[in-house]
C-alpha positions as CSV (number, residue, x, y, z in Angstrom):
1,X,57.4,88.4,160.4
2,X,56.1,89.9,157.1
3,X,58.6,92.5,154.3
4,X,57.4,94.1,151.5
5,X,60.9,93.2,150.4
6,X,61.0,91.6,147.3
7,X,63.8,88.6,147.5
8,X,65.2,86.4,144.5
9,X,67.6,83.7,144.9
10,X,69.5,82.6,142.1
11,X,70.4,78.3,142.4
12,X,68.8,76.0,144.0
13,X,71.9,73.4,145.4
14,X,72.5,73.0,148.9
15,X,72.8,76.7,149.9
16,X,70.2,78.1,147.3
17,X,67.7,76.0,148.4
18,X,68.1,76.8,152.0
19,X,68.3,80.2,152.3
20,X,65.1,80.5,149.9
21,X,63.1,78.5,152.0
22,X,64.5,80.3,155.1
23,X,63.7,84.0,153.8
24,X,60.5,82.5,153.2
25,X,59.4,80.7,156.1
26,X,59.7,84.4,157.8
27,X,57.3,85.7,155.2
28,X,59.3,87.3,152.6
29,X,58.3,87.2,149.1
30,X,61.2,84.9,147.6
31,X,61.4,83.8,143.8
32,X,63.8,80.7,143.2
33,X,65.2,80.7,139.7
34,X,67.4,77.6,138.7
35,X,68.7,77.7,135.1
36,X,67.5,73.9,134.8
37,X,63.8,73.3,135.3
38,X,64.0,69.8,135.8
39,X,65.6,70.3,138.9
40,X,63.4,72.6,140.7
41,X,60.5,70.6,139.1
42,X,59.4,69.3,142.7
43,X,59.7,72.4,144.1
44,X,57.2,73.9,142.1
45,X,54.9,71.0,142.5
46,X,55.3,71.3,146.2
47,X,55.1,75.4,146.4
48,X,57.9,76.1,148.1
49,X,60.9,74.2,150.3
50,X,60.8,72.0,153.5
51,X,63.3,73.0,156.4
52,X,65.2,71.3,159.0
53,X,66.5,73.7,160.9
54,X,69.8,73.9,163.5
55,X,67.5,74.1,166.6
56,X,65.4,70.7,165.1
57,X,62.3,73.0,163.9
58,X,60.4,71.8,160.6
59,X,59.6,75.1,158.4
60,X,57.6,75.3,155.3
61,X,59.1,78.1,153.3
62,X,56.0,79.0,150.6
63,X,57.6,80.5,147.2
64,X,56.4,83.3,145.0
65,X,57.9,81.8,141.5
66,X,60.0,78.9,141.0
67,X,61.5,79.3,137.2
68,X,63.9,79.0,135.1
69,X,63.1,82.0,132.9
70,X,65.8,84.8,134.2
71,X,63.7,87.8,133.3
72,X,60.3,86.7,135.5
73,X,62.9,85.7,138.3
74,X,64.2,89.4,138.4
75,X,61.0,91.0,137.4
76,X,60.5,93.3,141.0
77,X,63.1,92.2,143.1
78,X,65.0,94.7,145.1
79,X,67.2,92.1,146.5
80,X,69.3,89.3,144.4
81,X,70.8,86.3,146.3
82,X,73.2,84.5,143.8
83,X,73.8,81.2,145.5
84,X,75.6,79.2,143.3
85,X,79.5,77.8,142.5
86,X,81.3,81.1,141.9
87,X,82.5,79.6,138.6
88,X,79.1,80.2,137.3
89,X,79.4,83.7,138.1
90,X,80.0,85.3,135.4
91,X,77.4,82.9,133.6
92,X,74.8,84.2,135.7
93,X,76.2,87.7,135.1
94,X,75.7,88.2,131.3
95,X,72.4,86.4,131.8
96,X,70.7,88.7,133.7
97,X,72.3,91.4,132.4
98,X,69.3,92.7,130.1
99,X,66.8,92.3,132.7
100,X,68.7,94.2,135.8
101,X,67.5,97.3,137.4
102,X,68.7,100.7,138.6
103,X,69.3,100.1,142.3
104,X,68.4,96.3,142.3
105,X,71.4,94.6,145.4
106,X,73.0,91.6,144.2
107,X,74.9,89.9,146.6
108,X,76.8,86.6,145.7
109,X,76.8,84.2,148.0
110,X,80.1,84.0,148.7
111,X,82.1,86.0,146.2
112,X,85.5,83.3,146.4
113,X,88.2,85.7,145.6
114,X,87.4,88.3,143.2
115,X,83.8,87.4,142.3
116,X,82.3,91.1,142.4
117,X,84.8,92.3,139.9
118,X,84.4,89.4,137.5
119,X,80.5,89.6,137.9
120,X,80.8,93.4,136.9
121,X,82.8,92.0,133.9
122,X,80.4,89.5,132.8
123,X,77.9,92.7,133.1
124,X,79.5,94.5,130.8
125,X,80.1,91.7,128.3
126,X,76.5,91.2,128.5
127,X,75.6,94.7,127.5
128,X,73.7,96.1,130.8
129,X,72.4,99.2,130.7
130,X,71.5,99.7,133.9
131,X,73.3,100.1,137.3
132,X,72.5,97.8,139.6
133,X,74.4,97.4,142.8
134,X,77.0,94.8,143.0
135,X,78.0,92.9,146.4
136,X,79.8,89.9,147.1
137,X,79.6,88.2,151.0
138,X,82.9,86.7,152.3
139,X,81.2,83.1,152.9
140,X,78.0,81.6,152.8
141,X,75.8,82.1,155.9
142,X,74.8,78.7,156.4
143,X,76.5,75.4,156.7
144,X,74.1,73.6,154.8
145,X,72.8,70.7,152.6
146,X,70.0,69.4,150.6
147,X,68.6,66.3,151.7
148,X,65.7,65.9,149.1
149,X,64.1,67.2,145.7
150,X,62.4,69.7,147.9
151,X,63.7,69.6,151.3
152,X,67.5,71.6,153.0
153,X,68.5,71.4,156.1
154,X,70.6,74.1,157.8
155,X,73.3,72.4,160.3
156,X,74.4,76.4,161.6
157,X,73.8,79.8,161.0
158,X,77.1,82.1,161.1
159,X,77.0,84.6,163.8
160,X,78.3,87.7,160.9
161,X,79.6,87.5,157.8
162,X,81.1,90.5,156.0
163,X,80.1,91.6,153.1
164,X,81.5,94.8,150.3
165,X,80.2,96.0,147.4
166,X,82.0,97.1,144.3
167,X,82.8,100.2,144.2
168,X,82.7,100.5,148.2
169,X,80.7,103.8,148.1
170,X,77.7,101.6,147.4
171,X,77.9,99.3,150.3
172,X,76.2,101.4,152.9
173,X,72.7,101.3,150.5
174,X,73.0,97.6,150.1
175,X,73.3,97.5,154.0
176,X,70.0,98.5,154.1
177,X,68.5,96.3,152.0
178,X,70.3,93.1,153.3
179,X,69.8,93.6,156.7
180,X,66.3,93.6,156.5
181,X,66.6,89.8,155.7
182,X,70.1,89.0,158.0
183,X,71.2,91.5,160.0
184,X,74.5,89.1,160.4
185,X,75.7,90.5,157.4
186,X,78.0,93.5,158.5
187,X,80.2,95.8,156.0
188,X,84.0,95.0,155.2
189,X,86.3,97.8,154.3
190,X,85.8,97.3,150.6
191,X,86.0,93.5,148.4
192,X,89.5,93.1,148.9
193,X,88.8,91.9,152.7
194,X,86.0,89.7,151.9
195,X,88.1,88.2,149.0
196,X,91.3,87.8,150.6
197,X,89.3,86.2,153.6
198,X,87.8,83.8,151.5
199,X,88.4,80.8,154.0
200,X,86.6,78.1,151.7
201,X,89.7,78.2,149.9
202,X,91.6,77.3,152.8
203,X,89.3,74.6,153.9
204,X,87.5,72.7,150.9
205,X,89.8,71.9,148.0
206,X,93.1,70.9,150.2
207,X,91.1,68.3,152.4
208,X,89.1,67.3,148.8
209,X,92.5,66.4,147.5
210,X,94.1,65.2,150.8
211,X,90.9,63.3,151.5
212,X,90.7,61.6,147.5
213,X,91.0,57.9,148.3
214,X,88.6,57.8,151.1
215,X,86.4,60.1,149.1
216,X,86.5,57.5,145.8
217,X,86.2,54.4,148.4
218,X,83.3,55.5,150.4
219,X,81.6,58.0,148.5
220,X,82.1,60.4,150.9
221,X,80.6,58.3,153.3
222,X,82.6,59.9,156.5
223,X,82.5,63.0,158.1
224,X,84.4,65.6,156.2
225,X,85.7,68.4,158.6
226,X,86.2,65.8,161.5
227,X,87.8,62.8,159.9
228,X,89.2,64.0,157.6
229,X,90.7,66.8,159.3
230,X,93.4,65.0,160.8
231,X,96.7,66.8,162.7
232,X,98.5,66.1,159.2
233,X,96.1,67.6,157.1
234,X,95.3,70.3,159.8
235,X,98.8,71.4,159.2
236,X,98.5,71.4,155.1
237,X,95.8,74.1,155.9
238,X,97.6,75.8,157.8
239,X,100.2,76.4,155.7
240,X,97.8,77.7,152.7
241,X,96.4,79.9,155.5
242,X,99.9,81.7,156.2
243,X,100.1,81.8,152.5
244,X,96.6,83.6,151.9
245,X,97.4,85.8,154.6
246,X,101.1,86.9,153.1
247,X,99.4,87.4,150.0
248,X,96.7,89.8,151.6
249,X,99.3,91.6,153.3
250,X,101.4,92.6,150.0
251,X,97.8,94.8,149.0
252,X,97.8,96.2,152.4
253,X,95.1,94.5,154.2
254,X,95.3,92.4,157.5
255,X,93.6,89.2,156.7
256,X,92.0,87.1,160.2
257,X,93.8,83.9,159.8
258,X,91.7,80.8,160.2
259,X,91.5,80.1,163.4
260,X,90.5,83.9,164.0
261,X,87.7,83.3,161.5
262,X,86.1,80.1,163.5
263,X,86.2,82.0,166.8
264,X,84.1,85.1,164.8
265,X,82.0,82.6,162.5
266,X,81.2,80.1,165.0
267,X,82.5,80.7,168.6
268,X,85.1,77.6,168.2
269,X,88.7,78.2,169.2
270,X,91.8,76.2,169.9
271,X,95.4,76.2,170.4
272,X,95.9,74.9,166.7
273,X,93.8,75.0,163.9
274,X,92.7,71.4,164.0
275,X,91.8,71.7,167.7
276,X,89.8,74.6,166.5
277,X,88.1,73.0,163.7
278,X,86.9,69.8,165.8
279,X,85.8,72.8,168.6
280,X,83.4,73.5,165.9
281,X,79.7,72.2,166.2
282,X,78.9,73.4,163.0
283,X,80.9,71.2,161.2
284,X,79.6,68.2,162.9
285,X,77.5,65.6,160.8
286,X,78.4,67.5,157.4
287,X,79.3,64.6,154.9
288,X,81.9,64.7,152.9
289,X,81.6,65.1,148.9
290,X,80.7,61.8,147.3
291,X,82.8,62.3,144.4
292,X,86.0,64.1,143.5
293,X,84.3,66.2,140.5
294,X,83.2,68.6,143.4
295,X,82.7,72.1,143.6
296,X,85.1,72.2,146.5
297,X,87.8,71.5,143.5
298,X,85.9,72.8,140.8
299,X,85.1,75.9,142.0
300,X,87.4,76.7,144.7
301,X,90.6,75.7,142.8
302,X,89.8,78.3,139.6
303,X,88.3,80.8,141.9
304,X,89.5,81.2,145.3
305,X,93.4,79.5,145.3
306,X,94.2,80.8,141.1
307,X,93.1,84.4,141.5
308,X,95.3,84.5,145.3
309,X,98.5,82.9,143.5
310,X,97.9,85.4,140.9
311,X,97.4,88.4,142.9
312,X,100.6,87.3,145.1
313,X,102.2,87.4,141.9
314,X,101.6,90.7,140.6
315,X,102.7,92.1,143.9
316,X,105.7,90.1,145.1
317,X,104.4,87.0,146.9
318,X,104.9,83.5,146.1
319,X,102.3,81.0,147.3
320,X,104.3,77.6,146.3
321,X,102.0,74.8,148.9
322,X,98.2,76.8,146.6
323,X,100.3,75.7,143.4
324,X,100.9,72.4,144.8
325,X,97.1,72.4,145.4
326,X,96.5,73.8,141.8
327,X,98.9,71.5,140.3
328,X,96.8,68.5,142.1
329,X,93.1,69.9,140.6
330,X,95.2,69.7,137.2
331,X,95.9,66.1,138.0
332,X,93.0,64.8,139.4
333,X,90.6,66.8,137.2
334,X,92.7,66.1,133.6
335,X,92.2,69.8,133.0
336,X,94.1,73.5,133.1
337,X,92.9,75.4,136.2
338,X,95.3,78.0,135.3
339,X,93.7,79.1,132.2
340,X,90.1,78.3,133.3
341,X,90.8,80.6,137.0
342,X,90.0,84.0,137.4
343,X,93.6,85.3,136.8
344,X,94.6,89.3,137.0
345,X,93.5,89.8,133.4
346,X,89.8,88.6,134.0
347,X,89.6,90.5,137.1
348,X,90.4,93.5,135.3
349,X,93.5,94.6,138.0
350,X,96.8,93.3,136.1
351,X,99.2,96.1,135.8
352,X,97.6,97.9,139.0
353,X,99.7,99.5,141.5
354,X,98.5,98.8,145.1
355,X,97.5,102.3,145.7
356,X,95.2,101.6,141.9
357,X,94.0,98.8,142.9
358,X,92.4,100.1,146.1
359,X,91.0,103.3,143.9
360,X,90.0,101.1,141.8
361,X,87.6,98.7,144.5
362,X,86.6,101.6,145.8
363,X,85.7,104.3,143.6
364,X,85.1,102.1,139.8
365,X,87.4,104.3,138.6
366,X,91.1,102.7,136.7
């Protein structure tokens, strides 16, 4: 299989690095851009990524460019895959801001909660003058890792993930363009759904947190969704589920809950949700973090558990086992998640009334 369409992916971690070399073991023109050369060094050298896939195929997955200059990395591309921590979104944002085009689809890779309306932020902070089309996916495609300077390995592909741009009345045009490369990504009402059914924050910082001593003794040397999803920690999550889904409720949507989202993500279902998680074969053989200064803390406490505490908040909620979390990050990490997160006022929705807010994600306008 061959595209004409033009494909960048921004970060080259664990899921960067995959989905660039899967776009372009299919024959899709991909550019890699990584904001530090040193990392993607080998890469270059090599010409592209090496792939272990889920059904035990080696791929080779030749790149266009691999750079760390944004403005060559964006140069042509219709379609822009930001795959990195969601607290670097707004980095990324006012970086590329000079060099975006009319009509160009960025989609991040997942949003977290609220990630296309602080990207369209950092756009405006950085001055763009154009309008490109802003999109943020509701988790990452993949369960995947990277097991060398220029190899990933994909453990599962998810069968849909849904996806919204901002404002909503774009989403059908970036359809188009994202299907061409996944056709599992299918449209969500509008990026309220896909950011109030952000399940990483459900699933990675609680069992970080829950999980700290093994993680500090073993370098993460155990398997992270099946050891150290126990029935006790099963039930922590399960807890921060109801909350995420009360909070989603008070802004008029009907969140899945977790278990819903394992029987549509990956076929696994159970009477409780750690019956449901070790139903999973996707989550076998994944690792757990190596250390506690971990994006699953790092990014998900600032951007996925601060802006759903905040948003339950403004409308009415309380969300008291998230703070607990929160208040745990703060610990753990010697630092302020709450001024750091992605509260109401860096969203750009404090004051909103519900019926606003839902203008608001769906037409641009306040």
């Amino acid at each position: 299989m061959s595209s004409d369409l033009k494909v960048t992916v921004i970060g080259a971690g664990h899921g960067g690095k995959a989905m660039a070399a899967e776009i372009a073991s299919r024959g899709f023109p991909v550019k890699l851009y990584n904001r530090t050369y040193s990392h993607i060094e080998m890469i270059a050298l090599r010409g592209g990524i090496e792939l272990q896939t889920e059904d035990g195929q080696d791929k080779f997955g030749p790149l266009q460019m691999v750079t760390s200059n944004m403005e060559e990395a964006l140069a042509e591309a219709k379609l822009i895959m930001v795959v990195i921590p969601s607290s670097g979104h707004e980095a990324v944002a006012i970086a590329a801001a000079p060099y975006l085009k009319d009509g160009q689809v960025i989609l991040l890779n997942p949003g977290r909660t609220g990630g296309a309306l602080q990207f369209a932020n950092g756009l405006r902070a950085g001055n763009c003058q154009s309008k490109p089309i802003i999109c943020e996916a509701e988790t990452f495609l993949f369960a995947s890792r990277s097991v060398g300077p220029a190899e990933a390995k994909i453990f599962r592909t998810k069968f849909s993930v849904p996806f919204a741009a901002f404002p909503t009345t774009y989403t059908q045009e970036a359809l188009e363009a994202i299907q061409q490369v996944y056709p599992q990504f299918i449209p969500a009402k509008n990026v309220l759904y896909t950011s109030l059914n952000n399940m990483g924050a459900i699933f990675h910082p609680a069992l970080a947190l829950l999980n700290a001593g093994w993680i500090e003794t073993t370098q993460g040397d155990f398997e992270f969704y099946m050891e150290g999803v126990t029935p006790s920690t099963a039930r922590v999550l399960e807890v921060l589920d109801r909350e995420r889904v009360t909070v989603a409720s008070s802004i008029g949507i009907r969140a899945q809950t977790a278990q819903e989202w394992l029987y549509r993500a990956y076929a696994a279902e159970g009477e409780t949700l750690f019956e449901a998680m070790h139903a999973n074969p996707g989550y076998q053989g994944i690792k757990a973090p190596n250390r506690l200064q971990h994006r699953y803390i790092f990014e998900e406490i600032p951007c996925s558990l601060v802006p759903i505490v905040e948003i339950g908040k403004q409308y009415g909620v309380d969300a008291p086992t998230m703070r607990a979390m929160i208040h745990l990050a703060n610990i753990v990490h010697g630092t302020d998640y709450w001024n750091k997160g992605r509260t109401v006022e860096r969203l750009g929705i404090k004051g909103m009334s519900v019926q606003e807010l839902h203008r608001y994600v769906d037409t641009g306008e306040r």
